[in-house]
Backbone as CSV, one residue per row, in Angstrom:
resi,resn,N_x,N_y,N_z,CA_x,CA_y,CA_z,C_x,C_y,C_z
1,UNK,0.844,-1.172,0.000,0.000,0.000,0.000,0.890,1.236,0.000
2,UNK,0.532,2.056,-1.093,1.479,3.678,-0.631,0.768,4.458,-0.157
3,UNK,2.055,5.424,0.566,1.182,6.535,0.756,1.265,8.069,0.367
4,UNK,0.208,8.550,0.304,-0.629,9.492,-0.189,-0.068,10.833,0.336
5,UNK,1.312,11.627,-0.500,1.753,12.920,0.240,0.924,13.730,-0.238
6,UNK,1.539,14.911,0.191,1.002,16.510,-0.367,1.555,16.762,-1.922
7,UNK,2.997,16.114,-1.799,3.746,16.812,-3.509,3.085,15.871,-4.326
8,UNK,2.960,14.372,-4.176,1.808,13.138,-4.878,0.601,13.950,-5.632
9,UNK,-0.030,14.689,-4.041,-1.477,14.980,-4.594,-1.377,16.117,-5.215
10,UNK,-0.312,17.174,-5.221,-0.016,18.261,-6.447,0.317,18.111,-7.504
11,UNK,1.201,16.940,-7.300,1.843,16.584,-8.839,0.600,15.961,-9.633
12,UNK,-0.069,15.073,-8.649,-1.576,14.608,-9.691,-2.197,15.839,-10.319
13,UNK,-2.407,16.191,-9.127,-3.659,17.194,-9.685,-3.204,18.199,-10.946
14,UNK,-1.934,18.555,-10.785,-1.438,19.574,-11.623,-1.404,18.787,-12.699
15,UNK,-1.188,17.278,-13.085,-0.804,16.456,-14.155,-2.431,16.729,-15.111
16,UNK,-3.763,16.393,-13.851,-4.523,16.096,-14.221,-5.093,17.374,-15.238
17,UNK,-5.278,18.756,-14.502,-5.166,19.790,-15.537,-4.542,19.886,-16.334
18,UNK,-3.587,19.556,-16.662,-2.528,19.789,-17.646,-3.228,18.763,-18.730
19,UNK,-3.635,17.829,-18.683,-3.893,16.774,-19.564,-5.480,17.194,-20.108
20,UNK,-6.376,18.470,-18.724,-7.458,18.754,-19.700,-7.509,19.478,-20.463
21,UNK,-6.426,20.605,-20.468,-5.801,21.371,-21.268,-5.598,21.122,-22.632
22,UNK,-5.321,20.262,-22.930,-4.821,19.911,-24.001,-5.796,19.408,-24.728
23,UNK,-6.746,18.996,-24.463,-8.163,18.449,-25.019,-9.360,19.797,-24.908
24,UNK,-8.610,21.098,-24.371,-9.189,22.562,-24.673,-8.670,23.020,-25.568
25,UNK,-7.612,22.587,-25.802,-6.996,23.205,-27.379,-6.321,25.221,-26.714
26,UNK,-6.257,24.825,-25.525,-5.195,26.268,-24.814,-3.706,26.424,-25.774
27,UNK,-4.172,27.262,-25.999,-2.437,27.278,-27.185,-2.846,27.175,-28.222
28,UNK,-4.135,26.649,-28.762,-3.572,26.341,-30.172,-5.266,26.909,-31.205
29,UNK,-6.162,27.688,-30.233,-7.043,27.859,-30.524,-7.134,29.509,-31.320
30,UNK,-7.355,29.352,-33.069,-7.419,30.807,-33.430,-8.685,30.969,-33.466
31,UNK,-8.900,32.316,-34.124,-10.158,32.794,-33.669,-11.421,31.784,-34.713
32,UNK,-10.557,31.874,-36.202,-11.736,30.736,-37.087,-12.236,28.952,-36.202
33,UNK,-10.990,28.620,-35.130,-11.776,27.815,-34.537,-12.506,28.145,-33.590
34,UNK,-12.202,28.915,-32.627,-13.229,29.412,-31.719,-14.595,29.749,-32.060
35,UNK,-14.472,30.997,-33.247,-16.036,30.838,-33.704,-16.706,29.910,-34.307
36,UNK,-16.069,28.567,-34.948,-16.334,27.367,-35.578,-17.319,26.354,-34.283
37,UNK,-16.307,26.595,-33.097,-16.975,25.809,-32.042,-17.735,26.673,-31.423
38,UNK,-18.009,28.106,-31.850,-19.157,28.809,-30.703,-20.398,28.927,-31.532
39,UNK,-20.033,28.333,-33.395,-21.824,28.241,-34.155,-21.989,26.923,-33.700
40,UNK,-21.333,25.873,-33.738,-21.668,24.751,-33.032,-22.315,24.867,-31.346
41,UNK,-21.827,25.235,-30.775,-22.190,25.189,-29.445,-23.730,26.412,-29.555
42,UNK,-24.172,27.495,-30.495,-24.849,27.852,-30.462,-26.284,26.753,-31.639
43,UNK,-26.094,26.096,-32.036,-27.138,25.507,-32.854,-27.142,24.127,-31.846
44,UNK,-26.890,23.781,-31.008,-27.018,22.504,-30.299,-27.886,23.399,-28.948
45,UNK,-27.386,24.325,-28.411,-28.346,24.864,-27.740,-29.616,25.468,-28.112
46,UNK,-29.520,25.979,-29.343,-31.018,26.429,-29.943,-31.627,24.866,-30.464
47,UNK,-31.051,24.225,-30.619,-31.958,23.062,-30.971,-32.249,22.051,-29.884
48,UNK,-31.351,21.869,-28.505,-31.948,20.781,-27.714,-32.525,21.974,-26.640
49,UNK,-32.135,23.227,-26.600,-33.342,24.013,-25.886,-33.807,24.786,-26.315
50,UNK,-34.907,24.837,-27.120,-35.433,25.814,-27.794,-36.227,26.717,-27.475
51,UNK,-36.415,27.131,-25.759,-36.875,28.283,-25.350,-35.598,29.268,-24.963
52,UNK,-34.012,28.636,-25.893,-32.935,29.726,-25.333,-33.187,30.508,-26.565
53,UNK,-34.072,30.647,-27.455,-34.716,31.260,-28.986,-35.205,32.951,-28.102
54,UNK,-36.015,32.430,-27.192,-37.061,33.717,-26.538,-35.564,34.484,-25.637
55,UNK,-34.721,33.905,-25.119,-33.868,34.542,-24.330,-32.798,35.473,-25.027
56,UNK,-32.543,34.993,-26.273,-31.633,35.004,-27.209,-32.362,36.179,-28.172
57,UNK,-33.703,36.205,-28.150,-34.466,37.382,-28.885,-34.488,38.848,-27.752
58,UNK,-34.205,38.101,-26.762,-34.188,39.805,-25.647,-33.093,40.045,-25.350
59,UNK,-31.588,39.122,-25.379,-30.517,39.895,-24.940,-30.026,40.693,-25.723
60,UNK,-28.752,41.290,-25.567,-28.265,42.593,-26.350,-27.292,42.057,-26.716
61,UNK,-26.265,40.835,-26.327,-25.216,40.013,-26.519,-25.433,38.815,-25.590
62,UNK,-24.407,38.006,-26.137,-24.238,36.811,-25.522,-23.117,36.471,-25.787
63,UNK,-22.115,35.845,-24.529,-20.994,35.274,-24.415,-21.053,33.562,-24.151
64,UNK,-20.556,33.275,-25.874,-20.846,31.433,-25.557,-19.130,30.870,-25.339
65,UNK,-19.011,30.443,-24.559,-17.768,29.258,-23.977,-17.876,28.189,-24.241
66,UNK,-18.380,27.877,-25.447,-18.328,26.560,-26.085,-17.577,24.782,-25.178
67,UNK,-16.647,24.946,-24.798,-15.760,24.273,-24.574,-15.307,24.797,-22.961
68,UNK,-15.550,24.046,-21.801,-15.079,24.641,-20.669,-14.599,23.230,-20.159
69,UNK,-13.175,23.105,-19.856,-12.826,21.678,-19.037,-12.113,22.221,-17.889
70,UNK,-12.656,21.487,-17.398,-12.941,21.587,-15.655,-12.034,20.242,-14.679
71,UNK,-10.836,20.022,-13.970,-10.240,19.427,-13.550,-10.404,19.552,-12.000
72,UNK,-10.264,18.681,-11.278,-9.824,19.003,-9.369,-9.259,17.720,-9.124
73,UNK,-8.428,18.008,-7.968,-8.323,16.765,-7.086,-7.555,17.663,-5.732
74,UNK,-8.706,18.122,-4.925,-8.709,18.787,-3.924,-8.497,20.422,-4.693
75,UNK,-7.887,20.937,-4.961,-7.494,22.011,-5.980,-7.690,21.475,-7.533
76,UNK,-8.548,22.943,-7.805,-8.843,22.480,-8.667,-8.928,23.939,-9.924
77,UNK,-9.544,23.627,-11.616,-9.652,24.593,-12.107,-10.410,24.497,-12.916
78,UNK,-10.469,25.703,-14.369,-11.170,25.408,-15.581,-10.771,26.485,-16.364
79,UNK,-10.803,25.974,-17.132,-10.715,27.322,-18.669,-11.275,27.000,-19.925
80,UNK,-11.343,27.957,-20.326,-11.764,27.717,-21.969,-11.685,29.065,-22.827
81,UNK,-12.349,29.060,-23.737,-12.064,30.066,-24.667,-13.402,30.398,-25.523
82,UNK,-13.899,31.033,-25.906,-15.280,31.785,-26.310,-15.633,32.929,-27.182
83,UNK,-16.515,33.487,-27.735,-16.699,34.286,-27.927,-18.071,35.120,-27.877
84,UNK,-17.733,36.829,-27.802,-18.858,37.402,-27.396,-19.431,38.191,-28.861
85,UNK,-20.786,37.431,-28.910,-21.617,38.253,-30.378,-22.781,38.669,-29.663
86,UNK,-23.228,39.369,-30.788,-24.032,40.526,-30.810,-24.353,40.581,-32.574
87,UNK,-26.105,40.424,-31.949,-26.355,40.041,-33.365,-25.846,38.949,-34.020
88,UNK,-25.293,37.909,-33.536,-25.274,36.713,-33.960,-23.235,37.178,-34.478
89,UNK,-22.942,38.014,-34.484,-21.531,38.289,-34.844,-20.767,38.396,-34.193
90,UNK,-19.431,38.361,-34.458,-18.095,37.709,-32.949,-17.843,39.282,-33.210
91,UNK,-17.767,39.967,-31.888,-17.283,41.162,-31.467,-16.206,41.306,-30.745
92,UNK,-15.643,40.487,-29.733,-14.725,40.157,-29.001,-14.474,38.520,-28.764
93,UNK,-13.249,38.120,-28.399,-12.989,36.836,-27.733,-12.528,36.845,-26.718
94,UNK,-12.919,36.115,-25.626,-12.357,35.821,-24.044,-11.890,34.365,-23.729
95,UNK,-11.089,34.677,-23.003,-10.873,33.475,-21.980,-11.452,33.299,-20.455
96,UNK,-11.867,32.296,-20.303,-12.418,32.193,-19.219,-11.594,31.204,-18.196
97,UNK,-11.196,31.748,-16.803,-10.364,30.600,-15.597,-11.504,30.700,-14.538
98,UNK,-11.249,29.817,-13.875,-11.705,29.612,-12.121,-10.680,28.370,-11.658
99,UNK,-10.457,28.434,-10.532,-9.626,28.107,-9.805,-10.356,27.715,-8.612
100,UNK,-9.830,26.936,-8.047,-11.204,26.144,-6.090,-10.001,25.489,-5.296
101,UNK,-10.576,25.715,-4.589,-9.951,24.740,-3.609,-11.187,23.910,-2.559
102,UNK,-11.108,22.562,-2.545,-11.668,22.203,-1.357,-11.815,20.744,-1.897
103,UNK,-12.836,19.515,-1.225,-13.274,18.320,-1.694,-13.896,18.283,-2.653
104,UNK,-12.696,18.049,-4.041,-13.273,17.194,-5.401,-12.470,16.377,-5.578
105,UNK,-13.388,15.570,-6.866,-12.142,15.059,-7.760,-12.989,14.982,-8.919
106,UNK,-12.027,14.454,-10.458,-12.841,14.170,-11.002,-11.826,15.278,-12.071
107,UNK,-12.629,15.182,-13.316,-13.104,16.237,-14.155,-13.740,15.836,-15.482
108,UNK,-14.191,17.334,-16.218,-15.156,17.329,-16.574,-15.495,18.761,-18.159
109,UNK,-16.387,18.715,-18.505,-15.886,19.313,-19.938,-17.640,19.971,-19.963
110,UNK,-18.331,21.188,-19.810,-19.124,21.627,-20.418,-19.128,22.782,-21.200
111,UNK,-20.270,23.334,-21.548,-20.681,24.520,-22.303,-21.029,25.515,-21.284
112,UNK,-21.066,27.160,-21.714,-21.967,27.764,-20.922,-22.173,28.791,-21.867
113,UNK,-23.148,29.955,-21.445,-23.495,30.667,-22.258,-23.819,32.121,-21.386
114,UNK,-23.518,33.351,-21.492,-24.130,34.233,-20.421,-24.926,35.074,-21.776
115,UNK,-26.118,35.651,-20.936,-26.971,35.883,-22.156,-26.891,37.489,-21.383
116,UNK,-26.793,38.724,-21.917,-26.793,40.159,-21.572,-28.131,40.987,-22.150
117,UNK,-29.072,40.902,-20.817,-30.129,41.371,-21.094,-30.208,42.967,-20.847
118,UNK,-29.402,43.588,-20.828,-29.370,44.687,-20.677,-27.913,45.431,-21.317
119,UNK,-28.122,46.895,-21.742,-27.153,47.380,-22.447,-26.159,48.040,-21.322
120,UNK,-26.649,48.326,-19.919,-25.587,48.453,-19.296,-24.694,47.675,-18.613
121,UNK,-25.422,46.180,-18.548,-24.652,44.636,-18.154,-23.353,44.366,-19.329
122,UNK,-23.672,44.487,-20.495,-22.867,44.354,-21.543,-21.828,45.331,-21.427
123,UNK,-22.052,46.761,-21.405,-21.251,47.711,-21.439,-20.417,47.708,-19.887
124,UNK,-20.888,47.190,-19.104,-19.474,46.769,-18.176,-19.226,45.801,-18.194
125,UNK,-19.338,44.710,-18.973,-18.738,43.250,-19.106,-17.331,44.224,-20.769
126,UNK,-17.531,44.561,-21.263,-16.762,44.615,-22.464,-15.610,46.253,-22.005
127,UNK,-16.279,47.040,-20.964,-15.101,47.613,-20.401,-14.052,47.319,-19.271
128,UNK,-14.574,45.496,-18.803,-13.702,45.911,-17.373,-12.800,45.127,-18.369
129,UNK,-11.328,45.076,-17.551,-10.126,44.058,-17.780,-10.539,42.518,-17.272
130,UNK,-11.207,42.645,-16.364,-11.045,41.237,-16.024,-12.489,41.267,-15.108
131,UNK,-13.511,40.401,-15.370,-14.646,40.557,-15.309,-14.892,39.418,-14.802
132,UNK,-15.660,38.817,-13.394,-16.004,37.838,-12.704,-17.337,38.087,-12.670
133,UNK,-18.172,36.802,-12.713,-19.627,36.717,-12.858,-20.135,37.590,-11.147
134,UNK,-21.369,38.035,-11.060,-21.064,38.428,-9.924,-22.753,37.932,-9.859
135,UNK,-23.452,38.393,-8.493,-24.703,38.067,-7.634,-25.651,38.847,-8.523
136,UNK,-25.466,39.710,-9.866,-26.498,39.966,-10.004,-26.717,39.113,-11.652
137,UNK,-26.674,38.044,-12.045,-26.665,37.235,-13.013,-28.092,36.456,-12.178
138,UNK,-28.796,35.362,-13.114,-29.724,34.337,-12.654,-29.441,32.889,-13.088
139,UNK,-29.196,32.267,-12.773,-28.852,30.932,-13.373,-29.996,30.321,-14.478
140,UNK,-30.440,30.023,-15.663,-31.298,29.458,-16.161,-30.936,27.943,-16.205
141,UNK,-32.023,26.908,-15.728,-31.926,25.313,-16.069,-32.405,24.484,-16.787
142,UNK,-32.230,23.967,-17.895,-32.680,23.286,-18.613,-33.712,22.015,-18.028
143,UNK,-34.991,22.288,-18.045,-35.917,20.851,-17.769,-35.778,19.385,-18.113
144,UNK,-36.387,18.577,-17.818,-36.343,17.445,-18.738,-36.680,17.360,-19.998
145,UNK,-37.604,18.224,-20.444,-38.404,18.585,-22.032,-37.459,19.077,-22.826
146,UNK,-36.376,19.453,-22.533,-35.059,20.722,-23.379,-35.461,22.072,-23.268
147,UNK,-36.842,22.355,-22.254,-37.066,23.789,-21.775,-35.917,24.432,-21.102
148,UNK,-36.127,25.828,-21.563,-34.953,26.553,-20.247,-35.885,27.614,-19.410
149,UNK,-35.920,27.124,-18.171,-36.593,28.000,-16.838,-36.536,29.540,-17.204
150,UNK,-37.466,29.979,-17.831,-37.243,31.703,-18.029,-38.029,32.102,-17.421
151,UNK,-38.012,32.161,-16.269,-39.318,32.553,-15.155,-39.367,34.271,-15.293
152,UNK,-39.798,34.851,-14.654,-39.948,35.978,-14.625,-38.760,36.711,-13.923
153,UNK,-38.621,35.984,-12.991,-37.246,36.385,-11.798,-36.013,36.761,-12.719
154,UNK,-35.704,35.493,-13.517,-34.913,35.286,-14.889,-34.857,36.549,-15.750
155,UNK,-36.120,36.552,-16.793,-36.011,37.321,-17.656,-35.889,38.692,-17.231
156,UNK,-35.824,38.982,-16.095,-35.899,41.002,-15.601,-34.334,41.030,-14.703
157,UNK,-33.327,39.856,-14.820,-32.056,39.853,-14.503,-31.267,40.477,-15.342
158,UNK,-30.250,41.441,-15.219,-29.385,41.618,-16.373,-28.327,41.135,-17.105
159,UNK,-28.185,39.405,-16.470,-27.640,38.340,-17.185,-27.968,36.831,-16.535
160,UNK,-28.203,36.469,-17.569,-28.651,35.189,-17.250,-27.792,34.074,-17.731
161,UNK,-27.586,33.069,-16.750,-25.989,32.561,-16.923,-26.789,30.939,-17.253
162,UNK,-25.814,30.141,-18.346,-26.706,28.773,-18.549,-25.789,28.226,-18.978
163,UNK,-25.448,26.895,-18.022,-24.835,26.078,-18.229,-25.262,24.486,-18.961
164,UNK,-24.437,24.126,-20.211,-25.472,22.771,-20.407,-23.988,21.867,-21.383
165,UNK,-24.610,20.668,-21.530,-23.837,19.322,-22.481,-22.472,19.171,-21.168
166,UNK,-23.130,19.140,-20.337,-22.012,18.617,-19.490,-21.179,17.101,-19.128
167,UNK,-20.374,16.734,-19.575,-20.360,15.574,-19.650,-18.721,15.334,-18.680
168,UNK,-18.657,14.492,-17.398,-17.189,13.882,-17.199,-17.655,13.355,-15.617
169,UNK,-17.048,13.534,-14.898,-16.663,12.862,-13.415,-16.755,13.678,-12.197
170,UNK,-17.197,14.952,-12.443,-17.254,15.939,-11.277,-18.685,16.242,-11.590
171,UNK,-19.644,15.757,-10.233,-20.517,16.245,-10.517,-21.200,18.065,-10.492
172,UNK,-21.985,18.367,-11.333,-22.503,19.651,-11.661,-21.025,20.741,-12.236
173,UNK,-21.426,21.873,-12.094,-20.603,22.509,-12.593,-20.760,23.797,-11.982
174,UNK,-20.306,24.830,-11.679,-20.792,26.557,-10.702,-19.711,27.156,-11.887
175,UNK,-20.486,28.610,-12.040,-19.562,29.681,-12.607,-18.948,30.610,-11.317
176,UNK,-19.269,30.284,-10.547,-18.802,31.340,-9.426,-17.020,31.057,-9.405
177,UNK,-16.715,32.270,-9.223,-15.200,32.640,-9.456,-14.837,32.501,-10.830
178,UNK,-15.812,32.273,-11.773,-14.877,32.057,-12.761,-14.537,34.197,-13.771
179,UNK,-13.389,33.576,-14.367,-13.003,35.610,-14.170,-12.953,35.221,-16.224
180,UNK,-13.365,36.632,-16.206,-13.410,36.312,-18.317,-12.418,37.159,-18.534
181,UNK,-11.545,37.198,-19.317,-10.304,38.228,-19.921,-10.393,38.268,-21.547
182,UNK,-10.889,39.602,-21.811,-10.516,39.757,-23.218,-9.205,39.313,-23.893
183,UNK,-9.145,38.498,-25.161,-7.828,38.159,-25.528,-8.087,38.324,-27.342
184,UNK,-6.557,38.276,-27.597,-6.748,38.270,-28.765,-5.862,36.975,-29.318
185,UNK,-6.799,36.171,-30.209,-6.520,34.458,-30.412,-5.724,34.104,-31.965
């Protein structure tokens, strides 16, 4: 039987990000793939939820993260890469990190999407440097039907944050802490 140090469980964990990395395509992602995987990631969400149609008709922009892989083993992270349209057109590209610490393991690979229902939510998401989701976003959830919860609470938020196609070993997924940085790809 071995045992289980501190540099063991860093060197894993750090191995283990490192290896989801590379299946994010960090380094090697230009902008024709990014927007390649953000019409994809936008026609799989308009088609397996097709009330993100009504959400998508009231925001002013939307930032899709196509691709988010998500690693822990006690410390943990995620990144990916995205882009923000308006009017259906790439206006900017971001990167997105979060970083945790506490009991996980696992990892894991979804989508998310923040939808900007308002022109002054947008206009401080595209002036700050480094922009973390904050308490005034609403989470939308996809039903069993491929509905997305647009309750009222929802639609009068000035961003509505939706996570979906989640697929790996950590269960669920939180945007909290995660920070977006304009980049150029």
């Amino acid at each position: 039987m071995t045992q289980i140090t501190r540099r063991s469980l860093l060197v894993t964990g750090t191995a283990g990000l490192g290896l989801a990395a590379c299946g994010n395509g960090i380094g090697s992602a230009g902008a024709s793939q990014i927007d390649a995987r953000v019409d994809d990631a936008r026609a799989f969400l308009l088609s397996r939820y097709p009330g993100t149609q009504d959400l998508l008709n009231k925001s002013v922009g939307v930032l899709y993260m196509p691709l988010m892989t998500e690693a822990g083993l006690w410390f943990g992270g995620a990144f990916g890469r995205g882009a923000l349209r308006i009017n259906n057109a790439t206006v900017d590209y971001y990167a997105a990190a979060e970083a945790s610490v506490g009991p996980q393991i696992g990892i894991q690979q979804y989508s998310h999407a923040l939808f900007f229902m308002t022109e002054q939510a947008l206009s401080d998401f595209r002036r700050s440097d480094g922009w973390a989701l904050g308490a005034d976003a609403r989470y939308a959830t996809p039903d069993g039907g491929g509905a997305i919860g647009t309750d009222t609470t929802t639609s009068l938020a000035p961003i509505v944050a939706l996570v979906y196609g989640q697929s790996g070993l950590i269960a669920g997924a939180s945007l909290a802490g995660t920070k977006y940085t304009r980049i150029l790809p």
